[in-house]
Z-matrix of the N, CA and C atoms (Angstrom, degrees):
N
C 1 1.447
C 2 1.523 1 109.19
N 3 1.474 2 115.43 1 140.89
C 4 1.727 3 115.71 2 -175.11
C 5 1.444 4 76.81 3 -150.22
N 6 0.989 5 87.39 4 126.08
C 7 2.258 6 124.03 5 147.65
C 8 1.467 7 104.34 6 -78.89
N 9 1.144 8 111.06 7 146.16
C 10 1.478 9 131.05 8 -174.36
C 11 1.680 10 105.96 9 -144.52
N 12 1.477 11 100.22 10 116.35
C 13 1.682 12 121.10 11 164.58
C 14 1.427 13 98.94 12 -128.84
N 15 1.461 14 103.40 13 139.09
C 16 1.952 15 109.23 14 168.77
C 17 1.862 16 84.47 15 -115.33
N 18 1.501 17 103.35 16 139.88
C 19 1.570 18 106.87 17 164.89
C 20 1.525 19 115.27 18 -122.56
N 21 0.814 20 128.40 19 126.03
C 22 1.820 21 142.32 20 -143.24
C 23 1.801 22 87.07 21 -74.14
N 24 1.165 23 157.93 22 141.68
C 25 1.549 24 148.01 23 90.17
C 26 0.947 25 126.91 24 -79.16
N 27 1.579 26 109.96 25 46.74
C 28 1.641 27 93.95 26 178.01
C 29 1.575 28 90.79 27 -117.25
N 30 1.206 29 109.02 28 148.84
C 31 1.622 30 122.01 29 -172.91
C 32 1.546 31 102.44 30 -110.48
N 33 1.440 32 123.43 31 119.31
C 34 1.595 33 125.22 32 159.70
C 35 1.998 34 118.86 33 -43.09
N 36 0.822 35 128.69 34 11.46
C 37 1.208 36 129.97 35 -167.56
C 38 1.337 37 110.02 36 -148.73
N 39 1.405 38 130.07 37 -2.35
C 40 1.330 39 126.69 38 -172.03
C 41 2.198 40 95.90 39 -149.08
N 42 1.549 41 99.22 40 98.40
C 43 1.734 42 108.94 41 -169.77
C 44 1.684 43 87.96 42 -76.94
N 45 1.548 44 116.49 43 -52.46
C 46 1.667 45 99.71 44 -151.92
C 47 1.930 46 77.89 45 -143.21
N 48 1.611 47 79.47 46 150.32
C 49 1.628 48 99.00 47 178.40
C 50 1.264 49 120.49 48 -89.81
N 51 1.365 50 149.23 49 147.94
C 52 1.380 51 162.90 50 -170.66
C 53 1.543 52 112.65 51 -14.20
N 54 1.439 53 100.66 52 -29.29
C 55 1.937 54 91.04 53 176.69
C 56 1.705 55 89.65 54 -125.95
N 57 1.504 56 115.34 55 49.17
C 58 1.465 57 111.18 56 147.13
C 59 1.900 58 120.01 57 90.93
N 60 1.364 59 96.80 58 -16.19
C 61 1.278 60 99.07 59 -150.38
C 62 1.844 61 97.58 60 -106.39
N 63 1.437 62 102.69 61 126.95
C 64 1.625 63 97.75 62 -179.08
C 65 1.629 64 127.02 63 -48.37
N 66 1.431 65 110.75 64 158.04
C 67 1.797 66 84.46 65 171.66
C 68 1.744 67 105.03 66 -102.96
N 69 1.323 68 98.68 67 170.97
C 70 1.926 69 92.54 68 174.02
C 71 1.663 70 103.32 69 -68.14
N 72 1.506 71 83.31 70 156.59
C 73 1.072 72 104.36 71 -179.95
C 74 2.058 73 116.30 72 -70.86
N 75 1.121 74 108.83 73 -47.51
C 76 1.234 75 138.16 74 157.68
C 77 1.528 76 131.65 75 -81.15
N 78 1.415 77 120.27 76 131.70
C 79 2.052 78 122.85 77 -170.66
C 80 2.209 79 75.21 78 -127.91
N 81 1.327 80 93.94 79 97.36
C 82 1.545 81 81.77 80 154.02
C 83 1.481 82 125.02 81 -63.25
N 84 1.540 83 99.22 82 134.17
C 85 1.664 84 86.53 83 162.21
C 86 1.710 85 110.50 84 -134.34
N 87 1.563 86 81.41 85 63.13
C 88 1.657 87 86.59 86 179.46
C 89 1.408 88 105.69 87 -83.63
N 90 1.702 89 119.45 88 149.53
C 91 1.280 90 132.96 89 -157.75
C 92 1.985 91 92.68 90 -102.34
N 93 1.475 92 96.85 91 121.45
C 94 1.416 93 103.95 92 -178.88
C 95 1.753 94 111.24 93 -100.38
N 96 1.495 95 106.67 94 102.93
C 97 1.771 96 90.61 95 168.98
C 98 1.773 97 125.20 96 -67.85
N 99 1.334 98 119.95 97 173.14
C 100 1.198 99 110.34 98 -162.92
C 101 1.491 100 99.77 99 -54.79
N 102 1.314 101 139.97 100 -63.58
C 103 1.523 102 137.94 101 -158.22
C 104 1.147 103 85.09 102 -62.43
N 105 1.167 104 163.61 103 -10.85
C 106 1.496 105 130.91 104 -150.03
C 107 1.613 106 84.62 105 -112.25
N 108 1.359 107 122.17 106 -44.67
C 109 1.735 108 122.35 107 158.20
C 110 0.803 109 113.05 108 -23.35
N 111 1.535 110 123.94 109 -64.26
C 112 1.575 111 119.91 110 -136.34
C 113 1.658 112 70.81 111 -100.23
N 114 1.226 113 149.98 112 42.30
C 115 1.404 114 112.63 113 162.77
C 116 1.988 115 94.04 114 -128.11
N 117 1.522 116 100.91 115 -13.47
C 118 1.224 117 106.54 116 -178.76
C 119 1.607 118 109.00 117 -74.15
N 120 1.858 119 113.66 118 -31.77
C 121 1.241 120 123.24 119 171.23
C 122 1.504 121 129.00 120 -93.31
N 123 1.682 122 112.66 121 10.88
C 124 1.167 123 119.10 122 179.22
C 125 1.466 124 113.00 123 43.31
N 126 1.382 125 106.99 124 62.60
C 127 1.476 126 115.84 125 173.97
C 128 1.983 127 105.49 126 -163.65
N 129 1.122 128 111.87 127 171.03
C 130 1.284 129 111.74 128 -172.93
C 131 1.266 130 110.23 129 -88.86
N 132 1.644 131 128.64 130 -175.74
C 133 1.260 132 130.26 131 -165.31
C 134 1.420 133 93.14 132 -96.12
N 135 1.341 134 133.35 133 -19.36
C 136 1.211 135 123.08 134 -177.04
C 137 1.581 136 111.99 135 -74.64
N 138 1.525 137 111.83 136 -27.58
C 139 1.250 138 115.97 137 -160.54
C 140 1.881 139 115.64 138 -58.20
N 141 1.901 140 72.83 139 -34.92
C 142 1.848 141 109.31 140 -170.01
C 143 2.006 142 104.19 141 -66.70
N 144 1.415 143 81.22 142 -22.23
C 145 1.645 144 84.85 143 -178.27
C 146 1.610 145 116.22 144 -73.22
N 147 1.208 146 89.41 145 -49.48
C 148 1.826 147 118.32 146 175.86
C 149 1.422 148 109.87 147 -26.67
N 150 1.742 149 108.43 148 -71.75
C 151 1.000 150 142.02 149 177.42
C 152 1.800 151 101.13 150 -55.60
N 153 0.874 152 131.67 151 -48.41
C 154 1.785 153 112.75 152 175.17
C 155 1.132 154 115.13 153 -89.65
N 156 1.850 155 126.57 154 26.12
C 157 1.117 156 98.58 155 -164.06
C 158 1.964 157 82.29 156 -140.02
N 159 1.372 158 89.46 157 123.62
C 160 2.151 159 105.45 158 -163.51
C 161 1.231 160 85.99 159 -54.60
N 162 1.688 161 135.23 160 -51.46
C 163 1.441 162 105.03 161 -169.40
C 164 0.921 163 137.90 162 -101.31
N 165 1.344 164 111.17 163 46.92
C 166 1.699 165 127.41 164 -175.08
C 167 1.708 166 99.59 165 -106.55
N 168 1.199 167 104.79 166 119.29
C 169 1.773 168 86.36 167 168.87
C 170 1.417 169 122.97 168 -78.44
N 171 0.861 170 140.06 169 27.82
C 172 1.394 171 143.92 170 94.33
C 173 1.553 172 152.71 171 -28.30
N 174 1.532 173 89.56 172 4.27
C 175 1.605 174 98.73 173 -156.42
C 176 1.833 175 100.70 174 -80.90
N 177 1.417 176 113.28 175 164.96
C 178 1.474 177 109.15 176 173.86
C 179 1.668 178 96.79 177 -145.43
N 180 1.311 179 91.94 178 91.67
C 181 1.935 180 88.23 179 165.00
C 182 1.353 181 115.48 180 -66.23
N 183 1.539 182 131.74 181 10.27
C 184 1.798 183 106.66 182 144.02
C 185 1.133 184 108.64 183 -120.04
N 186 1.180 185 116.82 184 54.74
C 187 1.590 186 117.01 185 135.77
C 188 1.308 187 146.13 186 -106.15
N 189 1.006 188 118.92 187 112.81
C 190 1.562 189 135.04 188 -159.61
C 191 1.041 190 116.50 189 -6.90
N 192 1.624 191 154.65 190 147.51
C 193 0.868 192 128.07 191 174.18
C 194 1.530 193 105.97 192 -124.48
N 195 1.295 194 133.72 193 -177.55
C 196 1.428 195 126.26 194 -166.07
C 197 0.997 196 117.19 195 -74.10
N 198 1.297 197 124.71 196 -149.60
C 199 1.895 198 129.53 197 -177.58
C 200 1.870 199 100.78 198 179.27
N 201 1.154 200 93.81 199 107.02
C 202 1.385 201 88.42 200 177.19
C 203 1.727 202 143.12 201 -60.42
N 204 0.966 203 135.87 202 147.87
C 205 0.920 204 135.33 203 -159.84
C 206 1.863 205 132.75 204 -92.24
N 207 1.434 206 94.52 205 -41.10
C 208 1.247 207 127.56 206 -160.21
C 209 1.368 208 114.45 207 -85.17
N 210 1.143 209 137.49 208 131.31
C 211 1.539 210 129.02 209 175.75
C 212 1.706 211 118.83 210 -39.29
N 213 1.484 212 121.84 211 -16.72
C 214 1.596 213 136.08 212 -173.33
C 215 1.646 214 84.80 213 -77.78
N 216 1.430 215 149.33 214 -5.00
C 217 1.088 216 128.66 215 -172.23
C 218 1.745 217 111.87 216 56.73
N 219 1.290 218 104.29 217 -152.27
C 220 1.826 219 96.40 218 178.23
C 221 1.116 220 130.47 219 -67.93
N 222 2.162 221 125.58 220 -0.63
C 223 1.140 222 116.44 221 150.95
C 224 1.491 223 134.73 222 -84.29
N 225 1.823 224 111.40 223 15.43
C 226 0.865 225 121.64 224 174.86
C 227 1.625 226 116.62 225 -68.30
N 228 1.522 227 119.07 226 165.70
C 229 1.473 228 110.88 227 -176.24
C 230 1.408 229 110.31 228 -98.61
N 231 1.659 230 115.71 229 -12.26
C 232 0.914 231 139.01 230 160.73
C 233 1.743 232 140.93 231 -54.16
N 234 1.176 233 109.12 232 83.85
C 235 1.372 234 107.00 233 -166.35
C 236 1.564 235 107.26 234 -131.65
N 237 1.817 236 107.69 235 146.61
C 238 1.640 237 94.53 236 179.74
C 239 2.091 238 102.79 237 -143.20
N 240 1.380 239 115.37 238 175.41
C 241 1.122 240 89.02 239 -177.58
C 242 1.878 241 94.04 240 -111.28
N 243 1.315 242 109.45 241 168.75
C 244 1.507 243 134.83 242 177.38
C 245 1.432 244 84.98 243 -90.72
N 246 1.833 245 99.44 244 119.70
C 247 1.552 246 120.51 245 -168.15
C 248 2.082 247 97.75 246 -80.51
N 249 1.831 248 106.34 247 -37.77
C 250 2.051 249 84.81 248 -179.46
C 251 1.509 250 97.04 249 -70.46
N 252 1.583 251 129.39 250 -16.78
C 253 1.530 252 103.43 251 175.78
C 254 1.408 253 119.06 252 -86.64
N 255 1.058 254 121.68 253 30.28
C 256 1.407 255 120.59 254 163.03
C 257 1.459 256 105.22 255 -125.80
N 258 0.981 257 120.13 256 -35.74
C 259 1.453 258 126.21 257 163.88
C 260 1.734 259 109.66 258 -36.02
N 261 1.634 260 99.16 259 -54.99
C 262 1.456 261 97.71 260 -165.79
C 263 1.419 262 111.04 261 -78.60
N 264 1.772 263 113.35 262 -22.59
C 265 1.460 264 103.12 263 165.39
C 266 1.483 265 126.64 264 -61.53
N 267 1.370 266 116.95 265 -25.60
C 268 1.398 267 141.04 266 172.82
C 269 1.804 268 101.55 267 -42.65
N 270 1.201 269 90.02 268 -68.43
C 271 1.586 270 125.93 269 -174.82
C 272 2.028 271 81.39 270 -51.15
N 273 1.043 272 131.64 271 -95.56
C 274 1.606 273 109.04 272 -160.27
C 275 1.640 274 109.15 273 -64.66
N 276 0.959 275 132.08 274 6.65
C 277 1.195 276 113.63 275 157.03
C 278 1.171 277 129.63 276 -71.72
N 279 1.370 278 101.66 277 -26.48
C 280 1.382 279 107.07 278 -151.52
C 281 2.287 280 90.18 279 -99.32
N 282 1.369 281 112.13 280 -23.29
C 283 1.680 282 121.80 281 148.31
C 284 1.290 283 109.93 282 -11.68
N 285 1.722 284 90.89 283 -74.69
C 286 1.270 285 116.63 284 -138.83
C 287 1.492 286 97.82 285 -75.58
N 288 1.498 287 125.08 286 -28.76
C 289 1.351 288 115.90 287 -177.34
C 290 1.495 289 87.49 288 -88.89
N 291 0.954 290 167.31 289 -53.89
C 292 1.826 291 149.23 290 -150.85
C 293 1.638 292 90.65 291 -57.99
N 294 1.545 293 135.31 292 -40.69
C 295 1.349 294 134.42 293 -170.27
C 296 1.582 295 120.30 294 -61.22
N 297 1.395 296 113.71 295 -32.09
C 298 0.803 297 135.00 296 165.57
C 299 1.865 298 134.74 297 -49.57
């Protein structure tokens, strides 16, 4: 299951930002459940686990972490991720390897 919100930043008065370049029109903030993650990152749900979990050596403290869903707040079981914040982690990964 994925929830879908688009939230507008585009401003009528401002076409391109300081080094020229337009912004999107659209910041998804579609709500990603774990399978729908791991299928957007071509990896399994365990992998996703790995990665939030400090004592896995696997772990990656910049990777996004969830946001709950459920009226229980963070004792809910319910949790999903914000699809531009994974996007944008995408986005420095993918930095960090051109630096390379």
């Amino acid at each position: 299951m994925s929830l879908h919100y688009n939230c507008s930043t585009h401003t009528p008065h401002s076409n391109t930002d300081a080094k020229g370049i337009a912004p999107p029109l659209t910041r998804s903030k579609r709500v990603l459940r774990k399978k729908d993650l791991a299928k957007k990152l071509s990896c399994s749900e365990s992998t996703i686990d790995n990665r939030l979990n400090p004592s896995s050596r696997w772990h990656d403290e910049t990777f996004p972490r969830p946001v709950p869903l459920g009226a229980g707040g963070s004792r809910s079981s319910a949790k999903g991720w914000i699809e531009y914040v994974i996007d944008e982690w995408l986005e420095s990964r993918m930095e960090g390897a051109r630096r390379m």
